[in-house]
N, C-alpha and C positions, 0 to 999 in steps of 0.2 A: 608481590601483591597483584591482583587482578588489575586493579587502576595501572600501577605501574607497566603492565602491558598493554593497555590501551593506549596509551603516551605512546610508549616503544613504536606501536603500532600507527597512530599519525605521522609519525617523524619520519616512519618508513613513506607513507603518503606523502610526506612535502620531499624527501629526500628524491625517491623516484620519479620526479613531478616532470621532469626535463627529461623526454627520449630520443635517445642519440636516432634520429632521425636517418641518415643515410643508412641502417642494418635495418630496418623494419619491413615488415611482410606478415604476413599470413595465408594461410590457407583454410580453406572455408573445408567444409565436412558434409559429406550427404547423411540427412537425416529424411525422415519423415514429415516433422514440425519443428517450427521454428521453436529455437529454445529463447523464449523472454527473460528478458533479467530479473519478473517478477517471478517465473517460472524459477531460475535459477538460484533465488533465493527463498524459494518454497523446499525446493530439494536439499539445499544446503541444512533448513532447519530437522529435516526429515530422516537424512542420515549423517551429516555429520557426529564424530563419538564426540566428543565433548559436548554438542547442546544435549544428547542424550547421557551422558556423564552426568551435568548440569540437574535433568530431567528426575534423574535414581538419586541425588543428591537432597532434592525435597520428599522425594517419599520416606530418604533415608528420613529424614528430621519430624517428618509427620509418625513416622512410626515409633519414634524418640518420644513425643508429645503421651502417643496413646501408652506407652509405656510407662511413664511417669505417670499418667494417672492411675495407669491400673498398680502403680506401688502405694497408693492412696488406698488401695480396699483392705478391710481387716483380713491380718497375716495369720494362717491356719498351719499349723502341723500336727502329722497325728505320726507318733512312735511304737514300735516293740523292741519289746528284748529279750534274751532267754540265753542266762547268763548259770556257768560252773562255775562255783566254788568256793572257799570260807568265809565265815563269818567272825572274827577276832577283830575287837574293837578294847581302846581306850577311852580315859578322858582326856580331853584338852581339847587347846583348839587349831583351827587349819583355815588354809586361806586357799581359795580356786586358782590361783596363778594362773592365768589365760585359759583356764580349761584342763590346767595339766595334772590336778589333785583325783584320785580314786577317791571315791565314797564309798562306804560302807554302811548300812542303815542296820545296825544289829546293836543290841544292849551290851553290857559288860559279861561274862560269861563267870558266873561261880565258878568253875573250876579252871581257869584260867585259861589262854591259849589250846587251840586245837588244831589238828590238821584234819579234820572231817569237813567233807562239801558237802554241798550240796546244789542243785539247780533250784536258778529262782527267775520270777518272769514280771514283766512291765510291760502295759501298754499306757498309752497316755495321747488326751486331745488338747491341743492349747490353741487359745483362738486370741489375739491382740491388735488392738486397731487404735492407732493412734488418730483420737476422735477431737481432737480441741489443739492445733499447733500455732494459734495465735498469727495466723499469715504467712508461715512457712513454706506452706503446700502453694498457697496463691503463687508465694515469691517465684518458686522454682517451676510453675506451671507459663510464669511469665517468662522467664527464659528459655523455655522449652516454643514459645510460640516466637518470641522474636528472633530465635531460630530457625523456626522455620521461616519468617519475612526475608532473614537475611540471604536464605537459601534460594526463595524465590528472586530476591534484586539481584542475585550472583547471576541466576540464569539466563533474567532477562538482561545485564550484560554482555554474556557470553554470546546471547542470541544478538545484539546489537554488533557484537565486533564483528561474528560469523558473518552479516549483514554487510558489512561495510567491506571485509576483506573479500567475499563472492563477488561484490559489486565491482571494486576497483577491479578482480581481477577480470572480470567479465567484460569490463571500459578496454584493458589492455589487448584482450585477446580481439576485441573489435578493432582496436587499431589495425593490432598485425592483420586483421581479415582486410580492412584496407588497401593496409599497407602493399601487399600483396598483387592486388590489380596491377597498381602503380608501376611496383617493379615489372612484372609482366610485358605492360606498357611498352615501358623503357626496354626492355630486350627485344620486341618486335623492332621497336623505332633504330634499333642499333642493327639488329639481321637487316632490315632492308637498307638502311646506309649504307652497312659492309654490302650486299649485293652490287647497289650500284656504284661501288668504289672498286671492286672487282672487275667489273666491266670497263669502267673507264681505264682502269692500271691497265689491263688488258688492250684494250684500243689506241694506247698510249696518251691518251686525254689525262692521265697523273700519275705520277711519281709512283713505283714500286713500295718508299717509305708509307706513302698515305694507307695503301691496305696494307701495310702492314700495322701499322695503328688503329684501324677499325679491327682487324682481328683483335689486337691489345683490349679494346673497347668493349668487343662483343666478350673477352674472356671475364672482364673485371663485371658486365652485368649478369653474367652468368653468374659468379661468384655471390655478389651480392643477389642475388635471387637464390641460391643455393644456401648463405647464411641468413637467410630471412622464413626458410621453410623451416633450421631447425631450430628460431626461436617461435617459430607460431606453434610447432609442436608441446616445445617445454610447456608455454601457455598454455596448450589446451590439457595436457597431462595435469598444471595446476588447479586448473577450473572443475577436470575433472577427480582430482580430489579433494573438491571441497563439495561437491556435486553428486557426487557419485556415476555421472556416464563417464563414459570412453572415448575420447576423441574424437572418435567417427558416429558419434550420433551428435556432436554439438555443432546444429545449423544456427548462428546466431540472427536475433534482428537486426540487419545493416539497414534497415528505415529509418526507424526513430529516431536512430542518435546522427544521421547526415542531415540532418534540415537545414534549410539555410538562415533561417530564421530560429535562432536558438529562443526558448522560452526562458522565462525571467523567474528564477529562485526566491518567493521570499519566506520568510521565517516570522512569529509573532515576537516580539519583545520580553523582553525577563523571563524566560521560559530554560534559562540554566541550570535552574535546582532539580528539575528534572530529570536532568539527565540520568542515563541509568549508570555512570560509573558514579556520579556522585548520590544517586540513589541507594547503593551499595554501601556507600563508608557510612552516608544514613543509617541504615540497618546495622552497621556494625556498632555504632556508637547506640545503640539503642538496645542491641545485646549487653553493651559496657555495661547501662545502665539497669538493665535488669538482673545482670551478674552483682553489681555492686548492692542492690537491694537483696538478691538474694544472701547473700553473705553477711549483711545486718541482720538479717533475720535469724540465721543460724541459731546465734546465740539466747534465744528463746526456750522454755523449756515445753514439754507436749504433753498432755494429759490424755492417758489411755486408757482403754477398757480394757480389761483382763478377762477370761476364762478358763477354765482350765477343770479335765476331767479325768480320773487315772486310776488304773486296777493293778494289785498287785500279789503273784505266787511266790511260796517257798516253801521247799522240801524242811525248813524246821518248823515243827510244832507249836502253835499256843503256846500248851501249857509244858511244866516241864516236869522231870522224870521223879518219883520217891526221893533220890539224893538231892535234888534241888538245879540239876543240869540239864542245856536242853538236850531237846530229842530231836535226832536225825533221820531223816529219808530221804537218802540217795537217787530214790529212782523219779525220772521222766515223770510220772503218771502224779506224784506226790508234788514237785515241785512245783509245773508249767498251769494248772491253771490259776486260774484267778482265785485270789480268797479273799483277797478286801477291794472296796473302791471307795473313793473317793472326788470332790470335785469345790473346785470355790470361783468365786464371782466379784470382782471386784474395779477400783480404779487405782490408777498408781502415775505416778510423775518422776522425771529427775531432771534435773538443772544443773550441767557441767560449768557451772561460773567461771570456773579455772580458763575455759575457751576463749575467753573474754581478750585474754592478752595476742593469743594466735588469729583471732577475728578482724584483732584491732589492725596486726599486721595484714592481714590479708585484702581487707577492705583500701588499704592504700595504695596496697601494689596494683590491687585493679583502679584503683582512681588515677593511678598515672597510666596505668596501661592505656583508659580511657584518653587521656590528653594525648598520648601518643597518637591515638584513629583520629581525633580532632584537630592534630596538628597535621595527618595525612590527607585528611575534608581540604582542610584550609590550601594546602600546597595543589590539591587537583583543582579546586576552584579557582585557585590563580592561572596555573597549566593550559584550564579549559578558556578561560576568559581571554587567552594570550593564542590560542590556536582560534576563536572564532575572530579576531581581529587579525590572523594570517588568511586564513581561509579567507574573509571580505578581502583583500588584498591580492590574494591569489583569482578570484574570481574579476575584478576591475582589470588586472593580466592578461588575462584568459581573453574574457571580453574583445578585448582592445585586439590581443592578436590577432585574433578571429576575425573581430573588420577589417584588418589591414592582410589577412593573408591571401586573399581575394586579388587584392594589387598586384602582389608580387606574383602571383600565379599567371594574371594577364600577359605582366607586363615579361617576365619568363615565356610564355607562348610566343609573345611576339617577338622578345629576343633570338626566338628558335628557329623564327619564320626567317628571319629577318638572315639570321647569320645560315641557315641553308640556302636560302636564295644569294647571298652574296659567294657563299662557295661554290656553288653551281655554275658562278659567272665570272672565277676568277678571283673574287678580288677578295677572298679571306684564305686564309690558311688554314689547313684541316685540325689545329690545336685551337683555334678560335671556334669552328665548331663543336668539334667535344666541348670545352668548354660550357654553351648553350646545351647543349646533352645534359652535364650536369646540373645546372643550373634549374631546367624544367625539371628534373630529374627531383631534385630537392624540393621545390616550389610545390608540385604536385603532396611530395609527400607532409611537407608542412603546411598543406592547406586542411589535409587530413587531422593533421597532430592537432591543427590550433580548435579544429569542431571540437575534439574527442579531449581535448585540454579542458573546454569548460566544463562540459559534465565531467570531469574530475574533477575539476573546483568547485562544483556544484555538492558531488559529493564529500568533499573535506570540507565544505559547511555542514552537512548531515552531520558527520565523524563528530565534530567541536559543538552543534546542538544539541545531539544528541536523540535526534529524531529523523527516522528514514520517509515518514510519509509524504511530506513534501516533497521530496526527490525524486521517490517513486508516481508520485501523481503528474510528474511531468513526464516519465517515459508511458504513462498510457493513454495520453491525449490523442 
């Protein structure tokens, strides 16, 4: 079910909510323009196939709709025939069996059986419009249209997910573009450590071991900058399929989302029903319910108009021969035109009562089918009420981390300062400063993670409201 992907799909949001911090990086793209995250989610709706899947999905059911009504206009056929061969007929009587009885329209014949043909010919107009169905057409004209609603709430879910999963990945790929500096950063800070750990090894001011441990140092930031290039790529190859560019045109905005001053999320109250995954089981249960009317209806009978208008040839004669037998004319020119017509005007009805017992069946299996979509409402409405009280949650997290990563970033700088200046002067040993390496090293990158954390929290409020514009109104301030 669609709902059951959009669960799938938050869980994926809370699941990847925590990034291993030490692999992160990015690498930024030359472009022209910066790509916006509303930009990137204009593009998403533009070509992603499934919102345009979604798109062919309601024309499909709009053209379902004009179809049904056009089976509402009186039903017209017009026939010929021109038909070889006997005429031998009895009495009695015969039954059409689906269609499978020949007819013969010929009298008894005085002289009994024959094997003489002849060509005979039919044209025929029949026009029937079932003009009085007691609400049957209504019935089926309403599921023909709550179909089309429910095609529309599919899309505009599809368009909400598309929304949410552009955005998150858009948040991610911002990180690694971050993340990315950072690393940078930190491999500068490490080549000129090892420089001046070279020179001193050299001038004999330290231990051979110490540069050999700055190279160790300088090889593990290389690495980590080298694993960091190729998750920002995977990132930007996902953005750009859901996007449609290429990697090297996505310049993102690193403005908006580094403020220091995060803006505050809020949401109006009881505005859950909205949602468009539970907008969707709406529509389906509203299909239930025009299905289950329609199939009450069925069992009504229709009152039609009839016409019908018909000419017909044959190579036997009127009248018949001196002995009392008829007379044959084998040829084309005798048989194929017309010699009589005829035409009648009327109304007619029938009433299969008998339907009554397969109606009765039928009406029930959709009455539970129905409770089954209202027992799937019921489970996403619990779902959703249980993710907007994580999202709140995740967001107070977020928050929080956010002010306190500021600290640790300081208080990291100045353990850096603090522990190069003491190894400078002797009195730390060159694992105490790595250490500080890493330390700012991290600090830096989790000052990053905890900004770009809350606009993910922000947007798994979105994801469980179920409404992107708020979200969106805060990255265009």
């Amino acid at each position: 079910m669609r709902a059951t992907y959009f669960s799938i799909f938050l869980a994926y949001l809370l699941s990847a909510w925590f990034i291993p911090t030490t692999r992160l990086i990015a690498q930024p793209a030359p472009a022209d323009s910066v790509l916006t995250l509303a930009r990137a989610l204009e593009l998403a709706a533009q070509t992603y196939p499934s919102i345009r899947g979604k798109r062919a999905e309601i024309e499909a059911t709009r053209a379902d709709l004009e179809a049904r009504r056009a089976s509402f206009l009186p039903a017209g056929a017009v026939q010929t025939q021109a038909l070889y061969g006997t005429s031998n007929n009895v009495r009695g009587a015969t039954f059409p069996n689906e269609g499978t009885t020949n007819n013969v329209a010929s009298g008894i014949k005085p002289n009994g059986p024959t094997a003489d043909a002849v060509w005979t010919s039919l044209g025929s107009l029949n026009v029937n419009w079932r003009a009085i169905t007691f609400g049957r057409n209504k019935a089926d004209l309403a599921v023909a249209q709550s179909a089309i609603s429910r095609a529309e709430a599919d899309y505009r879910q599809e368009m909400f997910v598309q929304q949410v999963r552009t955005a998150d990945t858009y948040l991610m790929a911002l990180i690694l573009d971050q993340a990315v500096r950072v690393q940078q950063a930190n491999l500068s800070r490490v080549q000129a450590f090892r420089q001046v750990m070279q020179a001193n090894t050299r001038s004999g001011l330290r231990p051979g071991v110490d540069s050999a441990l700055a190279d160790a140092e300088l090889a593990k930031a290389r690495l980590l900058l080298l694993d960091s290039h190729r998750m920002a790529q995977q990132q930007r190859v996902l953005l750009g399929q859901l996007t449609g560019l290429p990697p090297s045109a996505q310049r993102l905005d690193t403005t908006t989302f580094r403020q220091p001053t995060m803006p505050i999320l809020t949401y109006p109250a009881n505005t859950l029903l909205s949602h468009p995954t539970l907008t969707y089981f709406q529509r389906q249960l509203d299909v239930d319910q025009a299905q289950i009317l329609s199939i009450r209806k069925s069992i009504l009978p229709a009152l039609s108009l009839n016409g019908s208008f018909w000419a017909r040839g044959s190579g036997i004669a009127d009248n018949l021969s001196p002995e009392g037998n008829f007379v044959y004319n084998p040829s084309l020119g005798a048989g194929l035109p017309f010699r009589v017509a005829n035409y009648f005007v009327g109304l007619s009805t029938v009433w299969r009562f008998t339907d009554w017992f397969r109606i009765r069946q039928e009406t029930k299996a959709q009455t539970l089918r129905t409770l089954a979509d209202q027992s799937r409402y019921d489970e996403q409405l619990l779902a959703l009420r249980a993710q907007q009280q994580t999202a709140d949650l995740q967001i107070q997290t977020a928050q929080e981390a956010a002010r306190q990563s500021p600290v640790q970033l300081a208080a990291a700088q100045a353990a850096y300062g603090q522990a190069q200046a003491r190894y400078g002067a002797g009195l730390a040993n060159l694992y105490e400063f790595t250490q500080a390496f890493t330390l700012l090293n991290r600090a830096e990158i989790d000052q990053s993670v905890a900004i770009n954390n809350v606009w993910r929290a922000y947007l798994l409020k979105a994801a469980a409201e179920g409404d992107m514009a708020p979200f969106l109104q805060l990255t265009t301030r």
